[in-house]
NUDOZA-44004 format. One record per atom (N, C-alpha, C, CB): residue in three letters; x, y, z. Coordinates in steps of 0.02 Angstrom, whole numbers, padded with zeros to 5 digits, always signed. Glycine has a CB too. Example, Ala and Ser with C-alpha at 12.3 -4.5 7.8 and 13.67 -1.06 7.14 Angstrom:
2
ALA+00660-00284+00390
ALA+00615-00225+00390
ALA+00660-00165+00390
ALA+00565-00224+00452
SER+00642-00112+00354
SER+00684-00053+00357
SER+00645+00002+00394
SER+00704-00030+00286
//
This chain:
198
UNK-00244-00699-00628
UNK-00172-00705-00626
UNK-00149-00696-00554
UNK-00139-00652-00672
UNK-00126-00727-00524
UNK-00077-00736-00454
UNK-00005-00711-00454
UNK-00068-00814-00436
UNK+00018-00677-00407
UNK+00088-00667-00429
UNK+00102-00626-00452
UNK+00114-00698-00459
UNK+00157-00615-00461
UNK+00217-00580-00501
UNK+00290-00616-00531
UNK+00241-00528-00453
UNK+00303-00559-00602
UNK+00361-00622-00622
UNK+00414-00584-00608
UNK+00367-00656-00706
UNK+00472-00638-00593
UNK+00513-00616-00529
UNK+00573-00596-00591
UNK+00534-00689-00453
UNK+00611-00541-00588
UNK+00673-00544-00629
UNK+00705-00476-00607
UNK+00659-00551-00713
UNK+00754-00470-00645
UNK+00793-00395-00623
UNK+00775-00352-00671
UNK+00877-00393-00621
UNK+00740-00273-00616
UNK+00714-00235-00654
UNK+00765-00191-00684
UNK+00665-00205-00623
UNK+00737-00168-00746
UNK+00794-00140-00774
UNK+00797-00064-00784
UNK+00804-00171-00833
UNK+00865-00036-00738
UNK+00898+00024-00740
UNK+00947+00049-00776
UNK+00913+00031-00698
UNK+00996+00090-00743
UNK+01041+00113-00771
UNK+01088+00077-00743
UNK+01045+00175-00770
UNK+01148+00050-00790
UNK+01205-00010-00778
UNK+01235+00014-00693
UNK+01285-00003-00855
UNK+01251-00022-00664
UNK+01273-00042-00606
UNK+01222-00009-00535
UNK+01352-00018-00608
UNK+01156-00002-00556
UNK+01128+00034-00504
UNK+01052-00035-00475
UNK+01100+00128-00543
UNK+01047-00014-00429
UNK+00987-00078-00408
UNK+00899-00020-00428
UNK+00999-00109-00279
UNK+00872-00056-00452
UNK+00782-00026-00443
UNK+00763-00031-00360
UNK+00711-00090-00497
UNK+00711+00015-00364
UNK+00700+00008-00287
UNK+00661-00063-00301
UNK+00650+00081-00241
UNK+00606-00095-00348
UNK+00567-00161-00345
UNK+00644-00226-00330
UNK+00512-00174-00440
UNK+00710-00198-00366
UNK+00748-00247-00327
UNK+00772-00264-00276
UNK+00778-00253-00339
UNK+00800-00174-00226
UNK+00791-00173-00185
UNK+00758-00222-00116
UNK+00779-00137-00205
UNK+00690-00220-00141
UNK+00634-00259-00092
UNK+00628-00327-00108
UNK+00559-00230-00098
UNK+00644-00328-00153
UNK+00658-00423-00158
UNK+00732-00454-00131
UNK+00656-00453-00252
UNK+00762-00382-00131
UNK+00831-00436-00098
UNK+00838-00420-00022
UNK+00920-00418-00139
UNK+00755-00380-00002
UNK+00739-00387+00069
UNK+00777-00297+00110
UNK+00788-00478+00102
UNK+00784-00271+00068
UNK+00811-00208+00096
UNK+00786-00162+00124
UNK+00834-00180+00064
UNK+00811-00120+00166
UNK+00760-00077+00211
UNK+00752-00027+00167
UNK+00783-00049+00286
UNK+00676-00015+00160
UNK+00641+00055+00105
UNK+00589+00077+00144
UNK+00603+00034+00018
UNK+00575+00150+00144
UNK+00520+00177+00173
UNK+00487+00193+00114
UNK+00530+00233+00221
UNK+00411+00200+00115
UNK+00381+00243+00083
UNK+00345+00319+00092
UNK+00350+00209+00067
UNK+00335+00362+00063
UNK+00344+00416+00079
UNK+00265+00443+00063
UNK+00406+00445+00043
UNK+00196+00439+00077
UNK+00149+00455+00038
UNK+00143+00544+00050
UNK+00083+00407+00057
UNK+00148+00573+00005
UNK+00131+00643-00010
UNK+00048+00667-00029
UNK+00177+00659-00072
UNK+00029+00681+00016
UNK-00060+00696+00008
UNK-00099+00754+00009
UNK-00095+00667+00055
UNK-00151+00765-00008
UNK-00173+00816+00001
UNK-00182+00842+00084
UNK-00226+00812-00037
UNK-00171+00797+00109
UNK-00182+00819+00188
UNK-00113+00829+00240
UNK-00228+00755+00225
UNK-00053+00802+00187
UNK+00004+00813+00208
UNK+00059+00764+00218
UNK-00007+00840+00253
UNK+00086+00747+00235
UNK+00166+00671+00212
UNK+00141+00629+00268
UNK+00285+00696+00229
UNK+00149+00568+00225
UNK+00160+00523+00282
UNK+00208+00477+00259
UNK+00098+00489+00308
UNK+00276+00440+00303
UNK+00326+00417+00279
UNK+00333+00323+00324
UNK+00390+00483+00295
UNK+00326+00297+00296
UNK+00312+00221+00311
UNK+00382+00173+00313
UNK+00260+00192+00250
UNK+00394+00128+00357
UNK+00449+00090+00359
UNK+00418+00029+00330
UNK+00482+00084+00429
UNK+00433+00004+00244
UNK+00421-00041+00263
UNK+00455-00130+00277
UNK+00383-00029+00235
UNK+00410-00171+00278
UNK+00434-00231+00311
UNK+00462-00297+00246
UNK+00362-00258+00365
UNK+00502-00298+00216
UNK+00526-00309+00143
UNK+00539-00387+00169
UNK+00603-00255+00107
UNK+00573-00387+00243
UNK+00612-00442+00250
UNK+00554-00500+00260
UNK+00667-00432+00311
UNK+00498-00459+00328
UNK+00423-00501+00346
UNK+00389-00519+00296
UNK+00371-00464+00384
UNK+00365-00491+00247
UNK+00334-00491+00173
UNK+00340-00473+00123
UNK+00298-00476+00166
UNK+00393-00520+00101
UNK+00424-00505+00028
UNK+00405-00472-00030
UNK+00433-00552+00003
UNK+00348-00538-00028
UNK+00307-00547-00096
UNK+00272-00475-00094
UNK+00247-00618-00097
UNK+00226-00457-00027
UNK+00169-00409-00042
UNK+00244-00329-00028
UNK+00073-00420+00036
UNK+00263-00317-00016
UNK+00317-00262-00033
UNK+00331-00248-00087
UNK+00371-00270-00013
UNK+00364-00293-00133
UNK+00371-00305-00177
UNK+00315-00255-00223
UNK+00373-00372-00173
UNK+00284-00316-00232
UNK+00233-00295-00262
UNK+00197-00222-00255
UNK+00197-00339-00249
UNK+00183-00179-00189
UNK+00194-00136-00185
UNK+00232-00076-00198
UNK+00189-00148-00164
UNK+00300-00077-00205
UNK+00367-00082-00208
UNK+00359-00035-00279
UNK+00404-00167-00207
UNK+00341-00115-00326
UNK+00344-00115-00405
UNK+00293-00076-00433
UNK+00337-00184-00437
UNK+00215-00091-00381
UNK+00188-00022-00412
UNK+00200+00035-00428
UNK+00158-00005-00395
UNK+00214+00053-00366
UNK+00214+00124-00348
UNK+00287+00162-00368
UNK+00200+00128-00267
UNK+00315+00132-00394
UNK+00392+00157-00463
UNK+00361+00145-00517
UNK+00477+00104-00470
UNK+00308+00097-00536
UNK+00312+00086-00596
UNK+00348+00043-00621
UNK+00321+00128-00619
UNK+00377+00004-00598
UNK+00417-00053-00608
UNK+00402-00109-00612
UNK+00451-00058-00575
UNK+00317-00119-00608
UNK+00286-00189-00621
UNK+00213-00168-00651
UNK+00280-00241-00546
UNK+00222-00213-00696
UNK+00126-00196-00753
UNK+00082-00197-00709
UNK+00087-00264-00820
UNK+00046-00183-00730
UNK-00021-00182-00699
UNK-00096-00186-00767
UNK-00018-00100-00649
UNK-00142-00205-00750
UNK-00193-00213-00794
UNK-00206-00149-00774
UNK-00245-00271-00790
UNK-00239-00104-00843
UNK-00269-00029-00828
UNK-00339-00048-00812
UNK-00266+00031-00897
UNK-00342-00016-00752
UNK-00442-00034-00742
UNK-00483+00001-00820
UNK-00488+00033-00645
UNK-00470+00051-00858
UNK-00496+00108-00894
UNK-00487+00053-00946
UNK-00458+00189-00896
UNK-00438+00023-00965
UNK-00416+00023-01046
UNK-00424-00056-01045
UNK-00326+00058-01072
UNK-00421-00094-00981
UNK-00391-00164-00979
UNK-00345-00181-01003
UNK-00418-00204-00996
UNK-00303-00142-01026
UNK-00226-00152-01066
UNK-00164-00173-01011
UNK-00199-00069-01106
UNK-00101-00208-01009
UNK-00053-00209-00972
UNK-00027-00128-00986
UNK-00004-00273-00990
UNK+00002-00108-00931
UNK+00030-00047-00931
UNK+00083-00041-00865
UNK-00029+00006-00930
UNK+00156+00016-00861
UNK+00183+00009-00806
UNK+00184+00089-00815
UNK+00249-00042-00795
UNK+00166+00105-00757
UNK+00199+00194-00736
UNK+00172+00193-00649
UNK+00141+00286-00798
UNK+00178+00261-00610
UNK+00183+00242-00547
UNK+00115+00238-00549
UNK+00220+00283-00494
UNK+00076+00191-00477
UNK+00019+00152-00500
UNK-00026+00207-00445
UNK+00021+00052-00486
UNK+00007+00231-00377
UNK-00035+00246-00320
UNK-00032+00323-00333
UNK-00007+00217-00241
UNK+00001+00385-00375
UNK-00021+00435-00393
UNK-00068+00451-00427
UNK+00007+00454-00409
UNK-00106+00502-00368
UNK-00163+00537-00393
UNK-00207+00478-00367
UNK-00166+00558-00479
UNK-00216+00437-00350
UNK-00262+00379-00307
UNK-00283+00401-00234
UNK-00217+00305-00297
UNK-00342+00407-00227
UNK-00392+00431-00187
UNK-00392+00398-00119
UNK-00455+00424-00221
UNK-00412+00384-00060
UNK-00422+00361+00005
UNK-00485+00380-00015
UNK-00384+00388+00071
UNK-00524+00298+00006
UNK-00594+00295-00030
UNK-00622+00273+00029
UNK-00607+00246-00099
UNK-00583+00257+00072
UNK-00625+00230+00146
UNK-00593+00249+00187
UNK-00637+00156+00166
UNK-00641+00291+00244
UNK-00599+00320+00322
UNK-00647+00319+00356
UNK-00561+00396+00333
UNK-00615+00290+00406
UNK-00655+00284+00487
UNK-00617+00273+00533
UNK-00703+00228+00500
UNK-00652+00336+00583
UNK-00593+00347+00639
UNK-00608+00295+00687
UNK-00593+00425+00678
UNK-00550+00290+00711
UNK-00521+00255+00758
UNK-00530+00193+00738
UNK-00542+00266+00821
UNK-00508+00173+00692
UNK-00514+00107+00636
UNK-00438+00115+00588
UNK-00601+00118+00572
UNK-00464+00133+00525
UNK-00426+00134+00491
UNK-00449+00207+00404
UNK-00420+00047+00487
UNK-00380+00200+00386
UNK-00396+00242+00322
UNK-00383+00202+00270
UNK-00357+00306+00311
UNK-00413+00198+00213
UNK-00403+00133+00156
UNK-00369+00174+00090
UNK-00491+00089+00129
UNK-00349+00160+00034
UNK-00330+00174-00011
UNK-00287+00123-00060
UNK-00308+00220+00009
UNK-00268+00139-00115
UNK-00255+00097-00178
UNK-00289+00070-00205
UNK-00222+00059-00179
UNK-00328+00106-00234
UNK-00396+00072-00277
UNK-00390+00120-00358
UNK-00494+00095-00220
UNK-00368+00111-00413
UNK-00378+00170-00465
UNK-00450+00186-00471
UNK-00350+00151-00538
UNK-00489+00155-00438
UNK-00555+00164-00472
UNK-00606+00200-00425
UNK-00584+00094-00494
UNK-00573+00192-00366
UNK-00598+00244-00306
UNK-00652+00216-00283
UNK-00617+00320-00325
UNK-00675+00146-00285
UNK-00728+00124-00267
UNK-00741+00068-00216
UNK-00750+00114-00315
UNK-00673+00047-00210
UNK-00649-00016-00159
UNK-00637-00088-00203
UNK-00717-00033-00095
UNK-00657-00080-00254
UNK-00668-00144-00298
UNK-00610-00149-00339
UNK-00735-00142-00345
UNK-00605-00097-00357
UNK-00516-00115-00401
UNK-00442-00124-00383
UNK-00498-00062-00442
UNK-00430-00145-00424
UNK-00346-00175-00421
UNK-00292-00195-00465
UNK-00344-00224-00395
UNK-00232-00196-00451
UNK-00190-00221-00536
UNK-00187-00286-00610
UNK-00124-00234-00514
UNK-00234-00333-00572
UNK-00266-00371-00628
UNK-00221-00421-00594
UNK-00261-00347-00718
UNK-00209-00442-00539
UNK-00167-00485-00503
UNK-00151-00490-00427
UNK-00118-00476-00528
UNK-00155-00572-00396
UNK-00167-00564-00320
UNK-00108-00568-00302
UNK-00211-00613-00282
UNK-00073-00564-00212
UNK-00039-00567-00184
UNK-00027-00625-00137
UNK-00044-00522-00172
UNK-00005-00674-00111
UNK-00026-00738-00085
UNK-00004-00691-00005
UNK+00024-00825-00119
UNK-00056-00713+00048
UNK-00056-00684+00097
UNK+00013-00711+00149
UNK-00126-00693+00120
UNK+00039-00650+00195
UNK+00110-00670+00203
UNK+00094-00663+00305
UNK+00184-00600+00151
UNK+00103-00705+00322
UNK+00090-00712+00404
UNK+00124-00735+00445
UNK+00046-00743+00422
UNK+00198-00763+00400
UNK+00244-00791+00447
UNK+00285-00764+00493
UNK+00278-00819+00420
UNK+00302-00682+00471
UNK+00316-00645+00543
UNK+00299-00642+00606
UNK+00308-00600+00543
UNK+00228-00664+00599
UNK+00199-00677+00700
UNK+00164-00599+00704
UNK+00292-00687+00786
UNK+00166-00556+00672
UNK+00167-00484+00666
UNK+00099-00476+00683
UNK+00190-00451+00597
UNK+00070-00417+00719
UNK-00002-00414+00741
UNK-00038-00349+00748
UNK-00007-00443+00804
UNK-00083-00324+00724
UNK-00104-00287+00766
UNK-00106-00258+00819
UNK-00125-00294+00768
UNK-00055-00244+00854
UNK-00040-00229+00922
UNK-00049-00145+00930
UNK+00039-00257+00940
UNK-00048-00111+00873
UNK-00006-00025+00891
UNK-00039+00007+00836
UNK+00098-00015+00881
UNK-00047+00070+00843
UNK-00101+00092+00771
UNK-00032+00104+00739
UNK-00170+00177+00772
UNK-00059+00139+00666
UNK+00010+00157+00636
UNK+00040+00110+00585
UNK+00060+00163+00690
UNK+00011+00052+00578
UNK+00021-00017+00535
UNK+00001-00007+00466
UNK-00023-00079+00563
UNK+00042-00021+00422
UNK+00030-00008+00374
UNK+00014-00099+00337
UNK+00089+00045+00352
UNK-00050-00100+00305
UNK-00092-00204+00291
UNK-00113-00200+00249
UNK-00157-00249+00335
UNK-00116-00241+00197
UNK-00153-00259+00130
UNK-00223-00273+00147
UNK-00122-00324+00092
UNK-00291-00227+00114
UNK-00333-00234+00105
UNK-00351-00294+00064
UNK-00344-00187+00096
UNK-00407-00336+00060
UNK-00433-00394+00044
UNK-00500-00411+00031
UNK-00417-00426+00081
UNK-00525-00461-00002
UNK-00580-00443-00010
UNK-00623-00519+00043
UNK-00593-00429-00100
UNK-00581-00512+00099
UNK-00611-00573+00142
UNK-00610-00647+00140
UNK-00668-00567+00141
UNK-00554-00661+00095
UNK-00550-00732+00056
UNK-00476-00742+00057
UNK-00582-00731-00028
UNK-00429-00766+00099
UNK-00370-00795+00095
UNK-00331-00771+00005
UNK-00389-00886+00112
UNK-00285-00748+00025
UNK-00240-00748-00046
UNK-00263-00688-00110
UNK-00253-00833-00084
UNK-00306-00631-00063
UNK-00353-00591-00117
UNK-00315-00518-00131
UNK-00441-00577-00083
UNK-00263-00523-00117
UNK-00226-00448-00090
UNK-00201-00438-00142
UNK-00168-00442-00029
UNK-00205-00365-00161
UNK-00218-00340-00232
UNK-00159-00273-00217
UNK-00317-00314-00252
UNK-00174-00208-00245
UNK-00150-00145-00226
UNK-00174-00104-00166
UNK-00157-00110-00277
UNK-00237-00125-00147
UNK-00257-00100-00095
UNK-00225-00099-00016
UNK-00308-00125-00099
UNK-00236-00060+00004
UNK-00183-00063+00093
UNK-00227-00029+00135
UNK-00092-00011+00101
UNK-00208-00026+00187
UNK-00242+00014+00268
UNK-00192+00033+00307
UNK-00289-00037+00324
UNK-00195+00091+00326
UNK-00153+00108+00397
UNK-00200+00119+00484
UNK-00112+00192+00375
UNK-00201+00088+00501
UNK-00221+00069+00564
UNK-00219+00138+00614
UNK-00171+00007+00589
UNK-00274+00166+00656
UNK-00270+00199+00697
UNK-00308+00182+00757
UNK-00278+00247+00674
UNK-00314+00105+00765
UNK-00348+00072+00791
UNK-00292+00014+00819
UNK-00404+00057+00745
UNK-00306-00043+00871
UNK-00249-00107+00875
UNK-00319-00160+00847
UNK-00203-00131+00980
UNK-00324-00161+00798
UNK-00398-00222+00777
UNK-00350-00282+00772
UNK-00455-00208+00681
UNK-00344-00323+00820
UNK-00314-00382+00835
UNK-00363-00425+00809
UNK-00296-00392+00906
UNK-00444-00422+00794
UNK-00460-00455+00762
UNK-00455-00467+00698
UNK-00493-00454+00774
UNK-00395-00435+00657
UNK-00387-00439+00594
UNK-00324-00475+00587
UNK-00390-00376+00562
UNK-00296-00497+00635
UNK-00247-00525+00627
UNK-00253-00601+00586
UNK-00222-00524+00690
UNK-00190-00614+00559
UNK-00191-00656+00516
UNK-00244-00676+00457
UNK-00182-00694+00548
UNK-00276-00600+00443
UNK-00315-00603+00411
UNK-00309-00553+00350
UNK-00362-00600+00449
UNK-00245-00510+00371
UNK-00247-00461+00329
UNK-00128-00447+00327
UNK-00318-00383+00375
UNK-00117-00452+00262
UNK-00029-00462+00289
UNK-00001-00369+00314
UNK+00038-00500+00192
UNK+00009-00365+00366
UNK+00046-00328+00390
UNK+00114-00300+00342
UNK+00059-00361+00448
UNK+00128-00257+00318
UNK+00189-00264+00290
UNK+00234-00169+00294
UNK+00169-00302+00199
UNK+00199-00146+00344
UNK+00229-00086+00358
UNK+00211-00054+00422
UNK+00217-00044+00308
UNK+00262+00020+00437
UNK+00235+00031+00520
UNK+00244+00116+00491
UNK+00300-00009+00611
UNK+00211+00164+00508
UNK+00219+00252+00500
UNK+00272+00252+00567
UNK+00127+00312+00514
UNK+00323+00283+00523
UNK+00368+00317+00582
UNK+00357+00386+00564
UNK+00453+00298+00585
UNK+00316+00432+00532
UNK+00306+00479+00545
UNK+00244+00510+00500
UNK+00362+00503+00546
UNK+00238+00572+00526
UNK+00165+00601+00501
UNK+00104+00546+00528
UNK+00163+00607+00405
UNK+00104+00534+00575
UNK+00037+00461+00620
UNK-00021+00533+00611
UNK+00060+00418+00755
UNK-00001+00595+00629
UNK-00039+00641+00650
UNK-00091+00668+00581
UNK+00012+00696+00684
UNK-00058+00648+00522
UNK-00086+00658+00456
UNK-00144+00599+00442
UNK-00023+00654+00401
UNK-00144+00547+00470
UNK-00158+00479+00465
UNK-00225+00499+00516
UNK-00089+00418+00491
UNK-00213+00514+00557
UNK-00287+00547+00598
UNK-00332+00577+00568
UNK-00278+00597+00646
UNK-00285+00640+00539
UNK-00317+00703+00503
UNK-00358+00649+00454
UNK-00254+00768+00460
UNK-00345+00611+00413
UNK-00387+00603+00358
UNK-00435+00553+00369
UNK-00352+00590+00301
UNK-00422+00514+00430
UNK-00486+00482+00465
UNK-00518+00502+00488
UNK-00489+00448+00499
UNK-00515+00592+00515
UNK-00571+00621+00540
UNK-00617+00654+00474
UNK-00547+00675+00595
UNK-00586+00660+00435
UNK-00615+00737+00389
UNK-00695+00683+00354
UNK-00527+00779+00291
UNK-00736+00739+00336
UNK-00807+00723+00361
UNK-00809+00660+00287
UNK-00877+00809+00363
UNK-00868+00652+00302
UNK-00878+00573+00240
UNK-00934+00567+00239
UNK-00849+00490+00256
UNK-00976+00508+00191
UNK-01031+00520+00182
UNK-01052+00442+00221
UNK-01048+00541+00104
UNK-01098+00427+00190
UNK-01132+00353+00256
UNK-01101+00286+00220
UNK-01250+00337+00261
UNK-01037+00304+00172
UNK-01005+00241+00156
UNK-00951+00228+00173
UNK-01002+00228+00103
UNK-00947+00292+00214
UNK-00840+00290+00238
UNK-00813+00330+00184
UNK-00784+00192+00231
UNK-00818+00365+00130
UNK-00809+00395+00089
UNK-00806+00465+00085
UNK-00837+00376+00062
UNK-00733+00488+00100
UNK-00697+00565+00125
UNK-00776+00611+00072
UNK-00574+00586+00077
UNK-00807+00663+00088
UNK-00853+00701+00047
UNK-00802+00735+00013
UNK-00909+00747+00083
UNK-00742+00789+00028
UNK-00696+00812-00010
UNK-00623+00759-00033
UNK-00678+00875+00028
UNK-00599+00733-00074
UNK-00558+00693-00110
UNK-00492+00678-00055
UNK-00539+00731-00184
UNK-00476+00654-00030
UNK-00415+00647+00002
UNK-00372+00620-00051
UNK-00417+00605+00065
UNK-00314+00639-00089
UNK-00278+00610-00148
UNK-00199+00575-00124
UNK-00267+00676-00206
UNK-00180+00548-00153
UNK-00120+00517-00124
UNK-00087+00561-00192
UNK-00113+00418-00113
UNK-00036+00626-00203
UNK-00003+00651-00252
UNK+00051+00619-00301
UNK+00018+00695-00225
UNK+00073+00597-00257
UNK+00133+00566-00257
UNK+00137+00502-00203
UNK+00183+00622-00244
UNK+00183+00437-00233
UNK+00193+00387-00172
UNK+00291+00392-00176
UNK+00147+00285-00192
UNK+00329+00392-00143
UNK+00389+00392-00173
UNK+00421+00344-00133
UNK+00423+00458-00178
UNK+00475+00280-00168
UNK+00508+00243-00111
UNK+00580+00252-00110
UNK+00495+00172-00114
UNK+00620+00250-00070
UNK+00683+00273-00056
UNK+00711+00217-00009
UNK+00681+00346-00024
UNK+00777+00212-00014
UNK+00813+00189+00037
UNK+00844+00187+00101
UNK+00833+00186+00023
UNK+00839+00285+00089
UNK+00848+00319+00163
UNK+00779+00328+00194
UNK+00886+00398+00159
UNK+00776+00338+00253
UNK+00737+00377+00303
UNK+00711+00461+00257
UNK+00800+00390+00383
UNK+00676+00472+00245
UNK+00663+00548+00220
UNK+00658+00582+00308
UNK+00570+00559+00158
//
């Protein structure tokens, strides 16, 4: 399945969802709450709709998802309690996988978004992980503590850390085993999206 189906999510009468929010391109940060401590993300709704979105909708719960466990459609928030399953410093930290293994995802791709010009230039980037194949972008993401300009246009850019970068270190250093794989759990607790700046 490709995509997402596009409609108005449904709240309480006269109020917007944050998944509508990001489709009508609005500025939202995300807020990840971790075991290692906050990190709060600007992201880029207007540059990459689609993969925001979709992000967006996970992580409220505002868009199904296939359960890796049950294979059933299901909606609740998708990136709580989801692990950072790959870290390497001065690279990047990986996460959104339910299955903690790098292989999973919501039972649906993301079509890759590159028309911003947007690059690798600055660590701190928040990019859809992939599985190396044009159009493969799932729930998975990376935040950059690295400028890997060779990933450009290879991976959609769709956020920048305006704060906690220093948390984003912390969990690319903490020790791992010979797969990139934190030895103690790095957890994402909570993901929360908002409209203000936290």
């Amino acid at each position: 399945m490709t995509g997402f189906v596009l409609g108005r999510t449904p709240t309480r009468e006269g109020s917007m969802g944050m998944l509508d929010e990001a489709r009508a391109g609005n500025d939202l940060y995300a807020t990840f709450d971790t075991t290692q401590g906050q990190i709060v993300v600007k992201l880029f709704a207007k540059d990459a709709p689609k993969t925001v979105s979709s992000f967006v909708g996970l992580a409220t719960g505002e868009l199904p998802f296939q359960d890796p466990k049950t294979g059933e459609k299901t909606q609740r928030p998708y990136y709580d309690g989801i692990i950072f399953h790959r870290v390497i410093p001065g690279f990047m930290i990986q996460g959104g996988d339910p299955t903690g293994t790098g292989r999973g995802g919501p039972g649906f791709n993301v079509d890759d978004e590159y028309q911003s010009g947007r690059t690798f230039d600055k660590v701190g980037l928040l990019a859809t992980a992939n599985i190396g194949r044009p159009n493969t972008n799932g729930s998975q993401f990376f935040i950059t503590t690295s400028k890997p300009t060779y990933l450009n246009n290879k991976h959609t850019i769709f956020g920048e850390v305006l704060s906690g970068y220093d948390v984003v270190e912390k969990i690319a250093g903490v020790p791992r085993d010979g797969d990139d794989r934190p030895r103690q759990p790095v957890v994402i607790n909570k993901l929360t999206i908002s409209t203000t700046q936290p």
